[in-house]
Structure formats: structure tokens, C-alpha cells
N, C-alpha and C positions, 0 to 999 in steps of 0.2 A: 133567216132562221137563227134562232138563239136555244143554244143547249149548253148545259155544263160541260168548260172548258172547250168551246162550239161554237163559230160564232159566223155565220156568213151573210152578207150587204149584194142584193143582185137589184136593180134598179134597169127596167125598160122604158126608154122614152121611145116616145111616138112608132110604138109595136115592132121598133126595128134596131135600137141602139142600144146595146146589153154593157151596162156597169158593173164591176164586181169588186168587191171589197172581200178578204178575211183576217179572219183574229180580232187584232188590235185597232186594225182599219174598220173592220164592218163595226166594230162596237163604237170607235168616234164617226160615223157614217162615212169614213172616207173611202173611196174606188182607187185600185190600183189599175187597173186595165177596165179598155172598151173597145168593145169592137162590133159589129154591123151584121144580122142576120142575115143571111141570104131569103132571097125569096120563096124556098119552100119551108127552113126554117121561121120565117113569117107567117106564114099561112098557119105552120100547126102551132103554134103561139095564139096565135088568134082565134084558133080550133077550141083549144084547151084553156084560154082564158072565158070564152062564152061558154064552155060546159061547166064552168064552175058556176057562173048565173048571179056572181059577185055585182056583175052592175046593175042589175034589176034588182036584185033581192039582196041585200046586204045582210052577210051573219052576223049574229050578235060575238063580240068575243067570249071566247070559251074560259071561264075560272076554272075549270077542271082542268087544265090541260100539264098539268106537271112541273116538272123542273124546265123542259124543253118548250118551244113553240115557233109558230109563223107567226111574225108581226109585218101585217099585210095593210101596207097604201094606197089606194087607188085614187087617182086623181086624171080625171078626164073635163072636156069642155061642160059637164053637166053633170058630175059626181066627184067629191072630195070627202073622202071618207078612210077611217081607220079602225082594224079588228085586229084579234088576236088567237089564232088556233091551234088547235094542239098537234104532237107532231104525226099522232095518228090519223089525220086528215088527209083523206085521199087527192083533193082537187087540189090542196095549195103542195101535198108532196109530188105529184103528177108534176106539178107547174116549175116546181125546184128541183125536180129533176132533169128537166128538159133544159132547164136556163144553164144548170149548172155542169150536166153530164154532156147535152145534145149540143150545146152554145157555147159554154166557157172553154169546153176539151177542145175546140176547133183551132184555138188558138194554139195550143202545142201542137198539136198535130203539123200545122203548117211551119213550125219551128221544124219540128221531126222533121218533115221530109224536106228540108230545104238542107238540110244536115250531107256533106260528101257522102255516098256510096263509098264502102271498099271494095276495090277490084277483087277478081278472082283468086287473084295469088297472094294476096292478103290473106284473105277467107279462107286456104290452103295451109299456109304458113301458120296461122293461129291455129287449124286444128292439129296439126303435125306437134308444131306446141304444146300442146293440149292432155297429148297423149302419153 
């Protein structure tokens, strides 16, 4: 996805390996992090990629589409193709949502909770503080 002062690089290989780049990285196509879908987050990847209907029917890219856009790769065993959509597009924002909100947050998250617990008198102490 490319938007003024916007810029984000999400790259799936083989329906299950999620690459993400942004800023300055997604604009040289470089990836900071990757990490591995789980298998129901596969599934609805694969849900939401066939309901777009991208590999049968290839969109034409959109010259109307603004300042912002999806600039979309597909490259499979028997499709190598490249569009460009606007960011009002329900399928490719569906698909950039999912990669980016459902797939890429997974990876803090397990940051987060790997993170110490404070005990109870912590959690006491700071509101007592507090007050």
C-alpha cells in the first residue's frame, strides 16, 4: 500500500509466510520482519485471496485511484501478473487488513505477553501512588 507519506511492503510466500516492510523499507521493497501463519490464519488468507477472483479474472489497474493505492503482485505456478488499485477497494483492503492487523499484530502480541507480570503488591503500590 502506497499513500502520502504511507507506505507499507506485505509479501506472502507460499499462503503461509508473511513479510512486512514500512516507510522507507516498504518503498526500497525491503522486509523488516517475517513470520509464519498459523493454520487458521491460512485458511482465511486463502478464503479472502479466492474471494477477490484476482487469479482467474485479473483487474485492470485503476488510473483513477488518487494519491493512495494497492500495488498488487501475484505470482503463482501459472500467473505472474501486476495491478494497481485504489485504496477504496474492498478486496485488496480486506486482504491488507488481515495481513496487517490479523498477521503482523501477532507478532507483538507475543512480545506483550512474554513481557514479566507485576505481582499483586506492585499493582497496589502503584495505585496507592497514584492517588
Amino acid at each position: 500500500m502506497i499513500a502520502p507519506q504511507q507506505a507499507v511492503l506485505l509479501i506472502v510466500q507460499k499462503g503461509k509466510t508473511v513479510s512486512y516492510g514500512g516507510g522507507l523499507d516498504a518503498v526500497g521493497e525491503k522486509t523488516s520482519w517475517q513470520g509464519e501463519m498459523d493454520a487458521e490464519q491460512q485458511e482465511k488468507y486463502q478464503t479472502l485471496l479466492h474471494d477477490t477472483r484476482w487469479q482467474t479474472v485479473v483487474p485492470a489497474s485503476d488510473n483513477n485511484r488518487g494519491t493512495g493505492y494497492y500495488d498488487v503482485e501475484l505470482l503463482t505456478s501459472t500467473l505472474d501478473t501486476k495491478f494497481k488499485l485504489a485504496l477504496d477497494n474492498k478486496s485488496a483492503t480486506s486482504l491488507y487488513h488481515f495481513l496487517l492487523q490479523d498477521v503482523s499484530q501477532e507478532r507483538l502480541e507475543k512480545h506483550l505477553r512474554s513481557l514479566p507480570r507485576p505481582d499483586i503488591d506492585v499493582i497496589i503500590d502503584r495505585k496507592l501512588k497514584n492517588k
